[in-house]
N, C-alpha and C positions, 0 to 999 in steps of 0.2 A: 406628234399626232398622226400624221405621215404613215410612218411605220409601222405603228398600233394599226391604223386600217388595211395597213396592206397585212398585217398579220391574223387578220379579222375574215380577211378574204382569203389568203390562203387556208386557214382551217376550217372555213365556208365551205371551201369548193367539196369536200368528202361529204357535207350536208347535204348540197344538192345536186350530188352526182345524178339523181334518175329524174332532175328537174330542171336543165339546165338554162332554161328561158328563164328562172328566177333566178341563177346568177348570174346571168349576163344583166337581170333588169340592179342588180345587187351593185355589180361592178359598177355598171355606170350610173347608178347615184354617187357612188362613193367614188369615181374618176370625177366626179363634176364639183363638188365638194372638196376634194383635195386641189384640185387644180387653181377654181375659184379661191380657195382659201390662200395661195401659194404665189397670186396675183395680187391678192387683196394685202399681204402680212409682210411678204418679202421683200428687200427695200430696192433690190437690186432688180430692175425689170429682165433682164438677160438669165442673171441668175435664177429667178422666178420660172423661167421659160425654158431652161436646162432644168432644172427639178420636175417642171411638166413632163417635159419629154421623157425621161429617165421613168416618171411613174406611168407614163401612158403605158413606154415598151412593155414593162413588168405586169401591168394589168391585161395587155395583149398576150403576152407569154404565158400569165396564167388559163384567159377564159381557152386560147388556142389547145392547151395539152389540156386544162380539163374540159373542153368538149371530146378530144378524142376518148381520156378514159371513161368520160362520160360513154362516148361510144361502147366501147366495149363492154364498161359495164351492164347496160340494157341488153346488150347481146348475150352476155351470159346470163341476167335473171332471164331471157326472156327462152333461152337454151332450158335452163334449171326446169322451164314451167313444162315447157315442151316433154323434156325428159321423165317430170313427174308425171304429166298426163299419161303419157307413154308407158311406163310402169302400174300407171293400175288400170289403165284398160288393158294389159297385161296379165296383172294381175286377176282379173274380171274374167279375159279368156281362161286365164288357166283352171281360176275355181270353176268355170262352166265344163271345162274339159273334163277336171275329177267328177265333179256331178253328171256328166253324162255319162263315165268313164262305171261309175256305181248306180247308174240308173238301170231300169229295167224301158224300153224304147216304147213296149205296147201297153204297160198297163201305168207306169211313170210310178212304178214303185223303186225298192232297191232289187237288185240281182243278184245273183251269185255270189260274187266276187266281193259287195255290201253286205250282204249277208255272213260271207265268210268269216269277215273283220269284224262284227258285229259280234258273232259267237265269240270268234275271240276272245275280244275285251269283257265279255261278260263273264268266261271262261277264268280269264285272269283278275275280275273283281272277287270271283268266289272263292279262288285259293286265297287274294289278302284280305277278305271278308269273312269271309264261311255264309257269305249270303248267295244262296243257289237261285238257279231264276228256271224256268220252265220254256216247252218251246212247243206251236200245235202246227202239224204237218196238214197243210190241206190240201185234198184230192176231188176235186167238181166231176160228182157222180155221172156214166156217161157220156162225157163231154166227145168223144169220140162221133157218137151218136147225131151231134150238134152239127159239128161240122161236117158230116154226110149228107144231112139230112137241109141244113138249112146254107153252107158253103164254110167256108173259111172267112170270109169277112163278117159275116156275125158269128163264128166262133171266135173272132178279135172283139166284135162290141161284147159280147157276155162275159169274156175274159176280163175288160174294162167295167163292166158294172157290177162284175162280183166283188173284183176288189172294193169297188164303193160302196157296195153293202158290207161286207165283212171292214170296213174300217169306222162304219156307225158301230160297231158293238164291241168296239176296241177299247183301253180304258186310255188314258194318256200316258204316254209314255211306251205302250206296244209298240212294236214293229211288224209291220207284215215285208215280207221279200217275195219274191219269184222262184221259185225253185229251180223251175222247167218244166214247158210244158204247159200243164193246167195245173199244175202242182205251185203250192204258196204255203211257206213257213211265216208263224208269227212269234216273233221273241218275248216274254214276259217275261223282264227283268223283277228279280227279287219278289219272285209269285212260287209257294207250291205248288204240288201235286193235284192237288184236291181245287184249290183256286185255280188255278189252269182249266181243271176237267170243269169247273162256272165257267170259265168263260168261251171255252169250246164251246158248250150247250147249249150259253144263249147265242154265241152266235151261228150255230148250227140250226135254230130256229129261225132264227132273222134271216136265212138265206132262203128255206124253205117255204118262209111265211106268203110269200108275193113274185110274181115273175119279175125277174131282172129285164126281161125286153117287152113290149109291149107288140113292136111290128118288127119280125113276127114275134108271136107270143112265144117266148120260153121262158121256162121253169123251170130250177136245177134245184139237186142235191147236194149236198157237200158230207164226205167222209173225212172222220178228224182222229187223227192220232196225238196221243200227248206223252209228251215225255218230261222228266226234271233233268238235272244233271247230279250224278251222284260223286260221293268223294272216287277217285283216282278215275273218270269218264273221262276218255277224249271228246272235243267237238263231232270227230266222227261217228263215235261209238252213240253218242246223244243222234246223233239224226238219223241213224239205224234205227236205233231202237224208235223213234218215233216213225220211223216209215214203217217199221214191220207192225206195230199199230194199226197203221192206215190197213193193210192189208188183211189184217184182223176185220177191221170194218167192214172191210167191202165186204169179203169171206160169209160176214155172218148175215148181210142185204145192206152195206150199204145206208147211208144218211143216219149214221150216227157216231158218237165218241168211241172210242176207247183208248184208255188208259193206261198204262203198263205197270 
């Protein structure tokens, strides 16, 4: 019987490696119990008291090394947790880094460089699609004018709320970017020619319809070039041709589409 509980406790102790006040409370129910029993059964009182001793040592032997691995084991989950936490606020900085890294800082759209990749992929959906998507180049009529007239920090707030207006008239799933400047591309994945030049229009109205600032009041324009992508266009050749668009617009007054 002896044996069986000392084999009871040895397969114990990997139990309560991260609990080890419950095997030491384990051990010595079952040191009191063997003892007592080994007092109470054995005929030999000497012999009874050399069995004690022999099962005390071994009971000592085990709680002693499994407190230590005990030890080490909570060092290491407590290491492992450390390490995890560690890695995804890692990871947290890092997605904050790409997202700043593809944002735009004043208007908190995408940039350039968002932009770029953007085309891209879209670029690359239509060659294993044949599904073309359209793109409208915009130009805030003036805006030169803005920041003479009223400084360059409300040329930053108008910059700031045009984008807010031009993303009410966006459908799900647009993109607007930064171009540079005062200039903002919007991506309309899997839109024609004709559905692009809708949705330039309405929101070439939505821009016009109310001032974006109230103090002081300004009111802007917006000139809007539209382009698709056609079979064998680069991304470049696509944003050419919608800037020379814009340039049409302006060319002809200004605050309105054109098409190519």
């Amino acid at each position: 019987m002896n044996a069986l509980l000392c084999g009871v406790i040895a397969v114990n102790a990997q139990v309560y490696g991260t609990y080890i006040p419950a095997f030491f409370r384990q051990i010595g129910v079952i040191w009191g119990v063997s003892v007592l029993g080994l007092l109470l059964h054995v005929a030999s009182r000497q012999s009874a008291m050399d069995y004690a001793a022999g099962l005390s040592v071994f009971f000592a032997l085990i709680a002693y090394y499994t407190a230590a691995i005990s030890k080490r084991l909570i060092e290491g989950i407590r290491l492992q947790g450390a390490n995890a936490l560690l890695a995804a606020r890692l990871h947290v900085a890092l997605q904050k880094v790409e997202l700043d890294a593809a944002t735009d800082a004043l208007t908190g759209q995408g940039n350039r460089r968002a932009l770029d990749e953007l085309l891209k992929q879209q670029a690359a959906f239509y060659v294993s699609s044949g599904k073309s998507f359209s793109i409208l180049m915009l130009d805030i009529d003036f805006f030169k004018s803005i920041n003479d007239g009223f400084g360059h920090m409300t040329g930053d707030d108008v910059l700031r709320a045009f984008v807010q207006r031009v993303r009410e008239y966006l459908r799900p799933g647009d993109v607007c970017a930064r171009f540079g400047g005062e200039e903002f591309v919007v991506v309309l994945p899997q839109t024609t020619l004709e559905e692009a030049r809708e949705v330039a229009e309405r929101l070439r109205l939505g821009v016009a319809q109310c001032p974006l600032l109230e103090t002081p009041r300004v009111q802007v324009t917006v000139s809007i070039g539209v382009a698709t992508l056609a079979a064998g266009q680069t991304v470049g050749e696509l944003l050419a041709t919608a800037d020379a668009a814009v340039y049409v617009a302006k060319k002809a007054g200004r605050n309105q589409v054109q098409p190519t």
